[in-house]
PQR file with spaces between the fields and no chain letter, atoms N, CA, C, O and H, PARSE charges and radii, in Angstrom:
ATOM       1  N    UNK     1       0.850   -1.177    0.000 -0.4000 1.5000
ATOM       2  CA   UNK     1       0.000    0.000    0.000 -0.0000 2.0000
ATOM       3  C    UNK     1       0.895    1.239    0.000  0.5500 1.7000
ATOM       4  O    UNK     1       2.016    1.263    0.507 -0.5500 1.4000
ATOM       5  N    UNK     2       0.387    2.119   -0.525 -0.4000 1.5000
ATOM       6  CA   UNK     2       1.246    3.483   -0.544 -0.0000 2.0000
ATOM       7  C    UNK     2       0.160    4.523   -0.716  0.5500 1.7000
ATOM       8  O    UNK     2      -0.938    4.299   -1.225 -0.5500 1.4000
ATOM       9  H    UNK     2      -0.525    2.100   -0.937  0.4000 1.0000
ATOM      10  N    UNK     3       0.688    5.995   -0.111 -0.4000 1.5000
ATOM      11  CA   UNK     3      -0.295    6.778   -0.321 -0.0000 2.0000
ATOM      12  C    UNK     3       0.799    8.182   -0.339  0.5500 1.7000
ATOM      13  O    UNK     3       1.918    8.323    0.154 -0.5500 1.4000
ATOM      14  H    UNK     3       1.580    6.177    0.303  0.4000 1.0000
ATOM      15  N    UNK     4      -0.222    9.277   -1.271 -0.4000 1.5000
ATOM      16  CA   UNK     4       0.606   10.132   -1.989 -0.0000 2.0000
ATOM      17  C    UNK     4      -0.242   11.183   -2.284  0.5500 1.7000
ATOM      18  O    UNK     4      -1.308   11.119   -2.897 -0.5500 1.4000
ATOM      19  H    UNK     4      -1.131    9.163   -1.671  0.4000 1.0000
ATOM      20  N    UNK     5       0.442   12.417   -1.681 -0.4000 1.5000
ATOM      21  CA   UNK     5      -0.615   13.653   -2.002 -0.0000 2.0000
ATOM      22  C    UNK     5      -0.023   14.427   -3.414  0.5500 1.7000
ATOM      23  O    UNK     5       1.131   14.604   -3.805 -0.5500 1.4000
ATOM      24  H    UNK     5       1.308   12.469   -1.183  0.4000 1.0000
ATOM      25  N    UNK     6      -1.741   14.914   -4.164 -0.4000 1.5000
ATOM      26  CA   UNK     6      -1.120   15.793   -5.184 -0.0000 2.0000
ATOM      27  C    UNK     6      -2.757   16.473   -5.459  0.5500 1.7000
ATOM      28  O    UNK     6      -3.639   16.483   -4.600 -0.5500 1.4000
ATOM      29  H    UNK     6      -2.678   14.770   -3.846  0.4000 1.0000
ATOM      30  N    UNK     7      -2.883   16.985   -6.774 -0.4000 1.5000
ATOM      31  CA   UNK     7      -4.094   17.333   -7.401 -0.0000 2.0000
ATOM      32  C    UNK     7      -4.451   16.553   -8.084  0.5500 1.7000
ATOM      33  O    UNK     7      -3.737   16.452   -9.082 -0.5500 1.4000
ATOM      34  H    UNK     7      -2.167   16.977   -7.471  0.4000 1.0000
ATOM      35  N    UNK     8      -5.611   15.617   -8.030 -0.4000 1.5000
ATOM      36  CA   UNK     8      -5.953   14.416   -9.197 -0.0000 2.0000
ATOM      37  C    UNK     8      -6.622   15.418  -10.485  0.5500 1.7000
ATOM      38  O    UNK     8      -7.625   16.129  -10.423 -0.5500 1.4000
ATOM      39  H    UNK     8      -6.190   15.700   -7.219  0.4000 1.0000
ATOM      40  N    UNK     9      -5.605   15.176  -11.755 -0.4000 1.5000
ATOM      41  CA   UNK     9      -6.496   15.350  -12.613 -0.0000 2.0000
ATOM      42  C    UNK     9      -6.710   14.127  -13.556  0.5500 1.7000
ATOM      43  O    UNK     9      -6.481   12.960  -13.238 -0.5500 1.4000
ATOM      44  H    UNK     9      -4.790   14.598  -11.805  0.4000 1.0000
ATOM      45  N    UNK    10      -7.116   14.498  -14.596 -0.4000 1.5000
ATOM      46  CA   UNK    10      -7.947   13.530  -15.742 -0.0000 2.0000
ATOM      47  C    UNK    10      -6.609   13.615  -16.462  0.5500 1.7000
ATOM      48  O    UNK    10      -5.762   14.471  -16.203 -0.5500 1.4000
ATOM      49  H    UNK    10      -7.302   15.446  -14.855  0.4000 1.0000
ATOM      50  N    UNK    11      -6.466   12.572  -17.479 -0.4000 1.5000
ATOM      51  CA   UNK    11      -5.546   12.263  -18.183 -0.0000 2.0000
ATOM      52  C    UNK    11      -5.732   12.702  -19.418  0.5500 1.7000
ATOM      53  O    UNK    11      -6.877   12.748  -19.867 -0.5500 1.4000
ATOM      54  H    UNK    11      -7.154   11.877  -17.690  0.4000 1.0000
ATOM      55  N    UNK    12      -4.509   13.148  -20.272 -0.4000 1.5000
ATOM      56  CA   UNK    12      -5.115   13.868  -21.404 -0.0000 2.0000
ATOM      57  C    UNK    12      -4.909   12.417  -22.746  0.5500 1.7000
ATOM      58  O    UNK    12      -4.218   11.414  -22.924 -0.5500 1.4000
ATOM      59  H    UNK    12      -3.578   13.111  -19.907  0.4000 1.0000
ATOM      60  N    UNK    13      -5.816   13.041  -23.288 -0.4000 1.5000
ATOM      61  CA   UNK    13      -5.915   11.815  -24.377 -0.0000 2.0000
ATOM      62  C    UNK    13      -4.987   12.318  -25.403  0.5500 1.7000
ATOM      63  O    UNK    13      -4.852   13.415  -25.946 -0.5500 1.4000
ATOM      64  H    UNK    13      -6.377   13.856  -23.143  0.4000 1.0000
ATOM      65  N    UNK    14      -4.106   10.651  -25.551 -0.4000 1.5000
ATOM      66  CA   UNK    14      -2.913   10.865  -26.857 -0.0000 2.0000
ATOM      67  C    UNK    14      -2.536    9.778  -27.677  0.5500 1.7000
ATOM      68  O    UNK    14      -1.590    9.005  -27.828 -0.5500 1.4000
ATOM      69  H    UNK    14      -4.216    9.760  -25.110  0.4000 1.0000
ATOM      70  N    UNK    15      -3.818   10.062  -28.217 -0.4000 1.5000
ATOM      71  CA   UNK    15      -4.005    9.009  -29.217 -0.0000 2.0000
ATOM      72  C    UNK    15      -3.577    7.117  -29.771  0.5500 1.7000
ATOM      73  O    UNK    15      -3.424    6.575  -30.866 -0.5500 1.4000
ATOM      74  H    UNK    15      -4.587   10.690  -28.094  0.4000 1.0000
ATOM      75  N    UNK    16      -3.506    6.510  -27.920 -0.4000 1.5000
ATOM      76  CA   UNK    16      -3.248    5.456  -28.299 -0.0000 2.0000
ATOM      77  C    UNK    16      -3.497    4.910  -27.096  0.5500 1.7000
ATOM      78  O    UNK    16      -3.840    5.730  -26.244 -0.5500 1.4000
ATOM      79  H    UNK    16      -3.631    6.950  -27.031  0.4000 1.0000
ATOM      80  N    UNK    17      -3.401    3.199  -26.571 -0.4000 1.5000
ATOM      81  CA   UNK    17      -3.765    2.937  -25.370 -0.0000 2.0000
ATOM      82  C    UNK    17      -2.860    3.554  -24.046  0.5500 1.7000
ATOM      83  O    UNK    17      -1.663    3.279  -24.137 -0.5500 1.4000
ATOM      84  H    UNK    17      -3.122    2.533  -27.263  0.4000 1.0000
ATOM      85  N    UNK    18      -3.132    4.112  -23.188 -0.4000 1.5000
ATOM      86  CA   UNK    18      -2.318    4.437  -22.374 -0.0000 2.0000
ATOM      87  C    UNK    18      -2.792    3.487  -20.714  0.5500 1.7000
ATOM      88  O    UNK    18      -3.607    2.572  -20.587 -0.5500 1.4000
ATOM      89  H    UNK    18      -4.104    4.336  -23.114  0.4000 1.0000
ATOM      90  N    UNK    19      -2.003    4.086  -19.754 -0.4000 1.5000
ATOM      91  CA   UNK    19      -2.439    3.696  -18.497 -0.0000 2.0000
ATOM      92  C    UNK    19      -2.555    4.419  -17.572  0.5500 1.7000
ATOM      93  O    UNK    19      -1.816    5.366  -17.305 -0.5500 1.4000
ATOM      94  H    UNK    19      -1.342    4.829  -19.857  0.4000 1.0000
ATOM      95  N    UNK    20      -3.857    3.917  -16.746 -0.4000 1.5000
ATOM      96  CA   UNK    20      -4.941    4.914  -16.352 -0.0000 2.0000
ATOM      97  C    UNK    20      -5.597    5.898  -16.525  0.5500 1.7000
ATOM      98  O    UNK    20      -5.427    6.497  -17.587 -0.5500 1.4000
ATOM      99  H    UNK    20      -4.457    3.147  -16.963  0.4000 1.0000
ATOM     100  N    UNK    21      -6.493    6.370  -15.634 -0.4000 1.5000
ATOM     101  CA   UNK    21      -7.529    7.071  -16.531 -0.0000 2.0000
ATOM     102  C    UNK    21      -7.078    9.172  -15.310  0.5500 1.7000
ATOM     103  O    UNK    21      -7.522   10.295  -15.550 -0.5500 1.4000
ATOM     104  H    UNK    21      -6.631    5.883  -14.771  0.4000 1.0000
ATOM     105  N    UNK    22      -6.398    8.847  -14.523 -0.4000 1.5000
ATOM     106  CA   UNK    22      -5.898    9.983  -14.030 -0.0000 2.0000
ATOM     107  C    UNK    22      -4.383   10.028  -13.566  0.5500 1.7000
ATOM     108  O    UNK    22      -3.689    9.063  -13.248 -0.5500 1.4000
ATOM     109  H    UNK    22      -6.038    7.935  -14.329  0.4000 1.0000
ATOM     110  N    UNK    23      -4.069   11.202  -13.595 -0.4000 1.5000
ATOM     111  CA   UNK    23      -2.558   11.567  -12.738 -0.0000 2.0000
ATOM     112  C    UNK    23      -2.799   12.171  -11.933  0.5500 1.7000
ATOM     113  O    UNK    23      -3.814   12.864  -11.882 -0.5500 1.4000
ATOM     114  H    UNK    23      -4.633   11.986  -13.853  0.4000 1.0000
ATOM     115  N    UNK    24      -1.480   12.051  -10.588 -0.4000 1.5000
ATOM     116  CA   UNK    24      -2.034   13.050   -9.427 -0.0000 2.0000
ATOM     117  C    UNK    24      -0.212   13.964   -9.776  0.5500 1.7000
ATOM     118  O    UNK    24       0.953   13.650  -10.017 -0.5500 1.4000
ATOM     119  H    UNK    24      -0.655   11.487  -10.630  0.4000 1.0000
ATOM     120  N    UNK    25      -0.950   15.030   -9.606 -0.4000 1.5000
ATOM     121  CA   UNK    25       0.322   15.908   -9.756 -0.0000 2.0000
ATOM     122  C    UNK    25       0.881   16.965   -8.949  0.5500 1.7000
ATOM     123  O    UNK    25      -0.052   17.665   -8.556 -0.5500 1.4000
ATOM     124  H    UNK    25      -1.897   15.286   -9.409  0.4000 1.0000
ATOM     125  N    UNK    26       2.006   17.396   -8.524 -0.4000 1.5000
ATOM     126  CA   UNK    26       2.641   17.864   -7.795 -0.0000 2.0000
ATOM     127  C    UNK    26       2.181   19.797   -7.645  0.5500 1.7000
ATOM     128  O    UNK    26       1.252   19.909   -8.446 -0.5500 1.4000
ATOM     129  H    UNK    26       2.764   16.828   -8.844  0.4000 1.0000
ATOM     130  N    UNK    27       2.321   20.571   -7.294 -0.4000 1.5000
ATOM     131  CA   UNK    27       1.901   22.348   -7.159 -0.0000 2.0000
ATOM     132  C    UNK    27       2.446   22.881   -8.116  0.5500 1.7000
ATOM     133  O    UNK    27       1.907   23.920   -8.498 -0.5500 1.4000
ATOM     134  H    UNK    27       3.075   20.479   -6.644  0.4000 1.0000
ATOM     135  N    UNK    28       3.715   22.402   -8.888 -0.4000 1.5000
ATOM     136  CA   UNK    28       4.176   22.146  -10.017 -0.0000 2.0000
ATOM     137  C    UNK    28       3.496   22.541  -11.108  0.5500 1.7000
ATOM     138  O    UNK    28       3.325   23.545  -11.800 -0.5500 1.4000
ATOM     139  H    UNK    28       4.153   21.558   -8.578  0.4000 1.0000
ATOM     140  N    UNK    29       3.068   21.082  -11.006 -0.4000 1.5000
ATOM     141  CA   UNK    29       2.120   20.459  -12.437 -0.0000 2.0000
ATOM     142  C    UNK    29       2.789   19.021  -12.665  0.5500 1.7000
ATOM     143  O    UNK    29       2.301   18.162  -13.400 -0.5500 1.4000
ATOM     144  H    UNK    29       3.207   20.267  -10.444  0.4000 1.0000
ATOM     145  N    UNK    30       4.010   18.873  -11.909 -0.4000 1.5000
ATOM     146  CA   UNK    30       4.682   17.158  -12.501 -0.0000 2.0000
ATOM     147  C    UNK    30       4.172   16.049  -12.032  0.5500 1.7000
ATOM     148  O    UNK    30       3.794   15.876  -10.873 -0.5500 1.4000
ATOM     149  H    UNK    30       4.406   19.570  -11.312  0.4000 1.0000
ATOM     150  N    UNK    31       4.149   15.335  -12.836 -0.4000 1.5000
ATOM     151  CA   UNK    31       3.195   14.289  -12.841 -0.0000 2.0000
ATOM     152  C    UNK    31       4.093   13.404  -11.393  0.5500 1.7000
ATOM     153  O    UNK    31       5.304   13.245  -11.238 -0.5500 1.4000
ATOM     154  H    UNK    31       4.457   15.476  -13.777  0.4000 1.0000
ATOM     155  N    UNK    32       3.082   13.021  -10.624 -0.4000 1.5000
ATOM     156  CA   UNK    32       3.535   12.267   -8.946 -0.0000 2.0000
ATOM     157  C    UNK    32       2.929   10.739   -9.481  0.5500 1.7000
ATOM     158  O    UNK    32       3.585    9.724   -9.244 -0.5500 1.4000
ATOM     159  H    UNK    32       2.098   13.150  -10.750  0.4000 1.0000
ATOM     160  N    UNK    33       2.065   10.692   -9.971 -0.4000 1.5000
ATOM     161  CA   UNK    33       2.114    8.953  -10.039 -0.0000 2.0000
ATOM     162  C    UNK    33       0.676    8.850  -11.436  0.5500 1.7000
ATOM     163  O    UNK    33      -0.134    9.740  -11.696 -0.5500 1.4000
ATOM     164  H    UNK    33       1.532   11.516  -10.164  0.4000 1.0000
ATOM     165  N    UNK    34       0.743    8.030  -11.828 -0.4000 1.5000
ATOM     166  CA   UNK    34      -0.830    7.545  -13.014 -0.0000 2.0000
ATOM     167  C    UNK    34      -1.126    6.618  -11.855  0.5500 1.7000
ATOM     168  O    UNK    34      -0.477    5.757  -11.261 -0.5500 1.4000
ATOM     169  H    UNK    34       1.401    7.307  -11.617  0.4000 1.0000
ATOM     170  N    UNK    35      -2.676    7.246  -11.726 -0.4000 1.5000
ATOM     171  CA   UNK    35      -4.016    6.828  -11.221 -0.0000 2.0000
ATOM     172  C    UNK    35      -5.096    5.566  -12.189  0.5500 1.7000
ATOM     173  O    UNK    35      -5.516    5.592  -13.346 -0.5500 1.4000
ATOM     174  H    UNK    35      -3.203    7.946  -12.208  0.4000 1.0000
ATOM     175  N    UNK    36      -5.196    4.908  -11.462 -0.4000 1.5000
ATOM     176  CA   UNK    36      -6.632    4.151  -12.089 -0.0000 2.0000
ATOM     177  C    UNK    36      -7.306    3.455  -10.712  0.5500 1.7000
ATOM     178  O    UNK    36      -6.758    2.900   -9.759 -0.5500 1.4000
ATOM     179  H    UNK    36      -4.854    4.887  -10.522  0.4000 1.0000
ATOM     180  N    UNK    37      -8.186    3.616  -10.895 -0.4000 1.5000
ATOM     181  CA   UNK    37      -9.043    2.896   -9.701 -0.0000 2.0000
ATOM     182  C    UNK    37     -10.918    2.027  -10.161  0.5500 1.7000
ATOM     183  O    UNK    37     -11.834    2.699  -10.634 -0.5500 1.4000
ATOM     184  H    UNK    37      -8.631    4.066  -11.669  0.4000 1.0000
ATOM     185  N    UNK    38     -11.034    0.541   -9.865 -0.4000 1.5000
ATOM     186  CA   UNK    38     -12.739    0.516   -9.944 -0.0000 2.0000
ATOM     187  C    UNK    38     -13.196    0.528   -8.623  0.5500 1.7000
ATOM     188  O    UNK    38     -14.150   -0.244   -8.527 -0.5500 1.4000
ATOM     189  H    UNK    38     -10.290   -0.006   -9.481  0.4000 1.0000
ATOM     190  N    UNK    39     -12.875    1.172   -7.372 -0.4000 1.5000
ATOM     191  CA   UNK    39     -13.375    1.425   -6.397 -0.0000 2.0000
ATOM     192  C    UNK    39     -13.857    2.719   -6.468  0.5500 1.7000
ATOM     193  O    UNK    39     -14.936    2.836   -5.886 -0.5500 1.4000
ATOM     194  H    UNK    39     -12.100    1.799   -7.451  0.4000 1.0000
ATOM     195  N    UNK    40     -13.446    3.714   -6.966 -0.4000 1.5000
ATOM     196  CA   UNK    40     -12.866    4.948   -6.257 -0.0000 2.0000
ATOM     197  C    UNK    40     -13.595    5.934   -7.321  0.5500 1.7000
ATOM     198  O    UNK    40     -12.825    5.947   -8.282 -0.5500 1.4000
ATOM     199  H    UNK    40     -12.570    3.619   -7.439  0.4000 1.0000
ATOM     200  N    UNK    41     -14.322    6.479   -7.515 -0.4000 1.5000
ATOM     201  CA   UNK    41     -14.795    7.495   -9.047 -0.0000 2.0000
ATOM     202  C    UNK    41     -13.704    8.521   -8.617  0.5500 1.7000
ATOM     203  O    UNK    41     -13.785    9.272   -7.645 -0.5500 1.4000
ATOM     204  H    UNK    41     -14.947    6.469   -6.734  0.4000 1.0000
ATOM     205  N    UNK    42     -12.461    8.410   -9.680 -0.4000 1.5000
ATOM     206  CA   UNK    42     -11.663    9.481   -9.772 -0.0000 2.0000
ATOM     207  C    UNK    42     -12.240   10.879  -10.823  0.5500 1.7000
ATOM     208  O    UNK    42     -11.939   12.067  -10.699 -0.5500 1.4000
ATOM     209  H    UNK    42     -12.396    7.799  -10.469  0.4000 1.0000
ATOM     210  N    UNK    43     -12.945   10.381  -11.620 -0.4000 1.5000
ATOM     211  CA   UNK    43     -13.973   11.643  -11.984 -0.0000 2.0000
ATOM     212  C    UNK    43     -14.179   12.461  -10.965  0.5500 1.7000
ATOM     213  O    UNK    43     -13.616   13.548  -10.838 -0.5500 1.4000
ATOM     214  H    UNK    43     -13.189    9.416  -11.721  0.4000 1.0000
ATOM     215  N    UNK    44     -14.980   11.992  -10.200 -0.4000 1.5000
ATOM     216  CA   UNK    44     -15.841   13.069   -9.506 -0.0000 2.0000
ATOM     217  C    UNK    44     -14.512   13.774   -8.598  0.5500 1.7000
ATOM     218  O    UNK    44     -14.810   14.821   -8.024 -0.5500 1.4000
ATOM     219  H    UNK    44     -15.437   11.109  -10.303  0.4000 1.0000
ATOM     220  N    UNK    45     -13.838   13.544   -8.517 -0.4000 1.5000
ATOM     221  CA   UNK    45     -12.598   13.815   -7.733 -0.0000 2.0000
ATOM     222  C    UNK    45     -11.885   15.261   -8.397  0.5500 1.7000
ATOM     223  O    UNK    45     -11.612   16.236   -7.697 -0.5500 1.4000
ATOM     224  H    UNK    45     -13.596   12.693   -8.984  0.4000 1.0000
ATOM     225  N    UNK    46     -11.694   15.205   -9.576 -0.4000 1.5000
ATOM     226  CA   UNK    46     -10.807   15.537  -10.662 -0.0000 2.0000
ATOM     227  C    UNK    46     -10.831   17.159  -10.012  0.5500 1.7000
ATOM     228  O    UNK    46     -11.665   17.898   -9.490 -0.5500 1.4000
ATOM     229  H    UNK    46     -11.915   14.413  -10.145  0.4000 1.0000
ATOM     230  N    UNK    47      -9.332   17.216  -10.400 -0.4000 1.5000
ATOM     231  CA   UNK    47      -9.513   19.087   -9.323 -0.0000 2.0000
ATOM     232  C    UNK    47      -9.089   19.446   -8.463  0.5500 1.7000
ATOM     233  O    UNK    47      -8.725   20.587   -8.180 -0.5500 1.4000
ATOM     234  H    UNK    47      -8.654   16.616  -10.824  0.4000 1.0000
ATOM     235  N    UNK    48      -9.051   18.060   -7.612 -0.4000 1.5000
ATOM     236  CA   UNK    48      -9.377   18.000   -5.834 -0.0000 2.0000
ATOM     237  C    UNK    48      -7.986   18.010   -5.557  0.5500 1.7000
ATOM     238  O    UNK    48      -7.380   17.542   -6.521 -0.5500 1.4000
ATOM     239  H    UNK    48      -9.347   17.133   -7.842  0.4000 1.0000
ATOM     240  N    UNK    49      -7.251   18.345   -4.654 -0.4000 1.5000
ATOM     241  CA   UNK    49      -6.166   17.782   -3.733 -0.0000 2.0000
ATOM     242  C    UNK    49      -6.662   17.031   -2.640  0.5500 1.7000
ATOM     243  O    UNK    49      -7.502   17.317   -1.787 -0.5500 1.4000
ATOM     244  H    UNK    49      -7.744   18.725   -3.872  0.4000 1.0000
ATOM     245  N    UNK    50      -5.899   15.893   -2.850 -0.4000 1.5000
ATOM     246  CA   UNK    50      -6.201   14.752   -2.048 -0.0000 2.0000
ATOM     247  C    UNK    50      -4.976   14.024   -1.331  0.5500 1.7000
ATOM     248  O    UNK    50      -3.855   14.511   -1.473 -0.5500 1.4000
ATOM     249  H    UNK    50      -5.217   15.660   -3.543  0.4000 1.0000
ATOM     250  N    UNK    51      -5.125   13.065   -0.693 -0.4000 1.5000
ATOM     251  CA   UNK    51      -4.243   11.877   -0.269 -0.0000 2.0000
ATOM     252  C    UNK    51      -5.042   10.732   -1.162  0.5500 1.7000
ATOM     253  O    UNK    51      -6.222   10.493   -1.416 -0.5500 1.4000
ATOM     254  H    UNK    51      -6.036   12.670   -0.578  0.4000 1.0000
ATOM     255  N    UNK    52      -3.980   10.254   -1.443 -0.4000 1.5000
ATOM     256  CA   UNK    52      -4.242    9.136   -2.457 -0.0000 2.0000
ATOM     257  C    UNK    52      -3.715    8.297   -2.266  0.5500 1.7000
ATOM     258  O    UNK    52      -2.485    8.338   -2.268 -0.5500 1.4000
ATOM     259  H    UNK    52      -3.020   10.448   -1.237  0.4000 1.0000
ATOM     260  N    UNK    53      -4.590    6.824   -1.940 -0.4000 1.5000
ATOM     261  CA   UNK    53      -3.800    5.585   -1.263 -0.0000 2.0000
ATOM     262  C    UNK    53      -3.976    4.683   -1.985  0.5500 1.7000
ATOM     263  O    UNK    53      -5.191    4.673   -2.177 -0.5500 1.4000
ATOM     264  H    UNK    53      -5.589    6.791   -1.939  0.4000 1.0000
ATOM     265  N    UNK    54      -3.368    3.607   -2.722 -0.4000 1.5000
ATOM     266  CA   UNK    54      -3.741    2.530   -3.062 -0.0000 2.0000
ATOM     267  C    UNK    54      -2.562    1.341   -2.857  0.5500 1.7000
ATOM     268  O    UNK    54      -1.609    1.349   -2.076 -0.5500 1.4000
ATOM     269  H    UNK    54      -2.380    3.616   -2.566  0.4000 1.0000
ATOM     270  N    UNK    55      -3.012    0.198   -3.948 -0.4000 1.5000
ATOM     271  CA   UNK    55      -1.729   -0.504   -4.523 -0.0000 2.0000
ATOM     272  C    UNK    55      -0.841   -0.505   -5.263  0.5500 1.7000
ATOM     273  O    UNK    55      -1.113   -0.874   -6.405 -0.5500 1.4000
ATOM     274  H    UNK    55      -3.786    0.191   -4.582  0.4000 1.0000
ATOM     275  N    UNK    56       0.643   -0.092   -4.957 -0.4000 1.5000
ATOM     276  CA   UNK    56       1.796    0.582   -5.887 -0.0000 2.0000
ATOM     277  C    UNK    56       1.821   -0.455   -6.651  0.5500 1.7000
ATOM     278  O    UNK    56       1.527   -1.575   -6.234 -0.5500 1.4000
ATOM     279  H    UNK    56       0.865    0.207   -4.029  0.4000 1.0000
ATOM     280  N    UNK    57       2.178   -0.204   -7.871 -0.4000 1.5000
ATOM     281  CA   UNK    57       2.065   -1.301   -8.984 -0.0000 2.0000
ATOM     282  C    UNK    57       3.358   -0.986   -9.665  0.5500 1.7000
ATOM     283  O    UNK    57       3.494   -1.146  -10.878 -0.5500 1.4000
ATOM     284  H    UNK    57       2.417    0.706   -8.209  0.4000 1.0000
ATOM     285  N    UNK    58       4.184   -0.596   -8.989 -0.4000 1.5000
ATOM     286  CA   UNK    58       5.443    0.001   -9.568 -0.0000 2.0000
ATOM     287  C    UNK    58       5.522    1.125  -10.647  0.5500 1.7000
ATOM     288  O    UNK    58       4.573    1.834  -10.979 -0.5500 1.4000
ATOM     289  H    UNK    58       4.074   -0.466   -8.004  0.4000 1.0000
ATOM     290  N    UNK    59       7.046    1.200  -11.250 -0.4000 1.5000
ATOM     291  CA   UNK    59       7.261    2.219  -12.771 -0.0000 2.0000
ATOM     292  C    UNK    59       6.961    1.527  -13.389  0.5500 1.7000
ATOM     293  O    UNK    59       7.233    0.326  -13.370 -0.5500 1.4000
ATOM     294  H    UNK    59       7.818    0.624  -10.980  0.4000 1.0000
ATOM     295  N    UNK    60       6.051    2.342  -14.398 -0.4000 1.5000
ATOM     296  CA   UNK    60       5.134    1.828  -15.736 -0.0000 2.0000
ATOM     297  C    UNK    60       5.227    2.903  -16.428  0.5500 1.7000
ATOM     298  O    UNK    60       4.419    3.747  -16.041 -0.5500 1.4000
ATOM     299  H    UNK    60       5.830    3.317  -14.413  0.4000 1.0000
ATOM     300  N    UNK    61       6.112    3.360  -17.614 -0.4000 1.5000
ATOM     301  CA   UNK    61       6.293    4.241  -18.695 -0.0000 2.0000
ATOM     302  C    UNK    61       6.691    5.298  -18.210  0.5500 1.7000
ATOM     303  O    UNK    61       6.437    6.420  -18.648 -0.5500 1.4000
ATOM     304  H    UNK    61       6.768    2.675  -17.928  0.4000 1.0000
ATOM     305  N    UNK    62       7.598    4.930  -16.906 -0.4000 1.5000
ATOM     306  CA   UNK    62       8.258    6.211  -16.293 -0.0000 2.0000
ATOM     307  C    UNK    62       7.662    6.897  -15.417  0.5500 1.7000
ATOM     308  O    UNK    62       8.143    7.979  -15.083 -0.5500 1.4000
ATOM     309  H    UNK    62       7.804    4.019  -16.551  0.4000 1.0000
ATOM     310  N    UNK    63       6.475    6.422  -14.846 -0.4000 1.5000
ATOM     311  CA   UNK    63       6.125    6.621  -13.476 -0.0000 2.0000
ATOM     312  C    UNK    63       5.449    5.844  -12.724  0.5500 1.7000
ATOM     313  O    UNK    63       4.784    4.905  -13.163 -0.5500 1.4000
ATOM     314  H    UNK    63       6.084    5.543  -15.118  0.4000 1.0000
ATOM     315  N    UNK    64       5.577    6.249  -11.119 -0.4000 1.5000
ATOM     316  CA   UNK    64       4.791    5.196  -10.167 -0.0000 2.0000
ATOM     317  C    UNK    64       2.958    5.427  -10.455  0.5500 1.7000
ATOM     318  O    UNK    64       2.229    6.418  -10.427 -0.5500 1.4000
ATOM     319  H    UNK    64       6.117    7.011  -10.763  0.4000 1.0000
ATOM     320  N    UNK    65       2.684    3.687  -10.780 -0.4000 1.5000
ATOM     321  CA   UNK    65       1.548    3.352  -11.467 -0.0000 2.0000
ATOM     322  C    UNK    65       1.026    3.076  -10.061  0.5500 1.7000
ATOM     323  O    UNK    65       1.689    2.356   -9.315 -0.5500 1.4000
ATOM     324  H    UNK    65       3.277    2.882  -10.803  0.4000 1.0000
ATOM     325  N    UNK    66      -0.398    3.734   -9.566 -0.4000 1.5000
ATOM     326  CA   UNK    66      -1.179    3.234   -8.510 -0.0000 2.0000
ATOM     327  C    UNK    66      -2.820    2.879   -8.418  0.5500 1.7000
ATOM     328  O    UNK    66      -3.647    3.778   -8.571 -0.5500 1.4000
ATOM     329  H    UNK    66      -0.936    4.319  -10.172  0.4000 1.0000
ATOM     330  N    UNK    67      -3.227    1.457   -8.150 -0.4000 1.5000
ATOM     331  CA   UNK    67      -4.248    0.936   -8.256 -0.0000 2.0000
ATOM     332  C    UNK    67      -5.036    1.683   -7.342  0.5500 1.7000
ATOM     333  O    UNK    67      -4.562    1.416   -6.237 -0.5500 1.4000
ATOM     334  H    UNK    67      -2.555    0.727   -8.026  0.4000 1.0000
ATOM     335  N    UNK    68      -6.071    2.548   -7.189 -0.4000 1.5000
ATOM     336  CA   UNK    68      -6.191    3.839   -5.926 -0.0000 2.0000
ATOM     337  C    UNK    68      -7.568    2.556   -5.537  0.5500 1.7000
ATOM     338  O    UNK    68      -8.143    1.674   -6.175 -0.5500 1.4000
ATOM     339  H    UNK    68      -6.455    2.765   -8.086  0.4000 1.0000
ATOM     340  N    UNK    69      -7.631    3.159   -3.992 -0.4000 1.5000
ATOM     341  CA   UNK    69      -8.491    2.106   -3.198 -0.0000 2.0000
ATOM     342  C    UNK    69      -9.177    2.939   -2.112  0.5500 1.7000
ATOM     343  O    UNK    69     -10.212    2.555   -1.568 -0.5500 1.4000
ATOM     344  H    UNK    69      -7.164    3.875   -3.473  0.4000 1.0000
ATOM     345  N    UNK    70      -8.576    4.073   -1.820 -0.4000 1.5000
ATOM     346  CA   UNK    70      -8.978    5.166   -1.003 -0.0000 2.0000
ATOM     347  C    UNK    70      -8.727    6.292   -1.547  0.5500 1.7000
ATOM     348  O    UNK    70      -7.914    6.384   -2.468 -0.5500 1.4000
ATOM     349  H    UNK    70      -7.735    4.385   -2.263  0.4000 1.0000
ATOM     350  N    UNK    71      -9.489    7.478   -0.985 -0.4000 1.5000
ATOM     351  CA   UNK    71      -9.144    9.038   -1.393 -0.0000 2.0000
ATOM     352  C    UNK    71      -9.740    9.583   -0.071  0.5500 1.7000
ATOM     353  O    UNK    71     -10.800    9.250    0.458 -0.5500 1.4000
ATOM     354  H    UNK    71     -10.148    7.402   -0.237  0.4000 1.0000
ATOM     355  N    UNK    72      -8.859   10.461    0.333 -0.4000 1.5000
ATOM     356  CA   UNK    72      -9.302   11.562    1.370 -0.0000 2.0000
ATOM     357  C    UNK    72      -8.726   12.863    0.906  0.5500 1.7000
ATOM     358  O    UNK    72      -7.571   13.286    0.960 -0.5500 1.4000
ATOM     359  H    UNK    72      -7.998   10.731   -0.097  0.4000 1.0000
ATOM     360  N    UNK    73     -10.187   13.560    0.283 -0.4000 1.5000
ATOM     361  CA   UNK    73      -9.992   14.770   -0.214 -0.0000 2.0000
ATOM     362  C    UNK    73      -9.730   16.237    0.384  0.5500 1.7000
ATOM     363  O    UNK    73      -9.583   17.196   -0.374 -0.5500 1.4000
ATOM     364  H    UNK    73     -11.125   13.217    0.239  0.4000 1.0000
């Protein structure tokens, strides 16, 4: 389990299969980890600064990939 604060947003579409359907990102803007969750509606989230907890699924295309299982917004 791991958990990780940022701003969840929506992922931008680029034209091919990617992974997950959000990033949580740093005050920045740099991307802190790709989000996907079927617990969790990261939609309704999108915006939010949160803590974001799930299952680390390791680096996947150059960043930490997380299965999200909780959100405390």
């Amino acid at each position: 389990m791991i958990c990780l604060t940022g701003l969840i947003r929506r992922a931008e579409a680029i034209g091919f299969i990617q992974r997950g359907t959000h990033r949580l990102v740093d005050r920045s803007g740099n991307v802190v980890a790709i989000l996907r969750g079927d617990q969790v509606n990261l939609f309704a989230l999108e915006g939010r600064l949160a803590l974001v907890c799930g299952i680390d699924e390791g680096v996947i295309e150059g960043f930490r990939s997380v299965l999200v299982r909780r959100v405390l917004a």
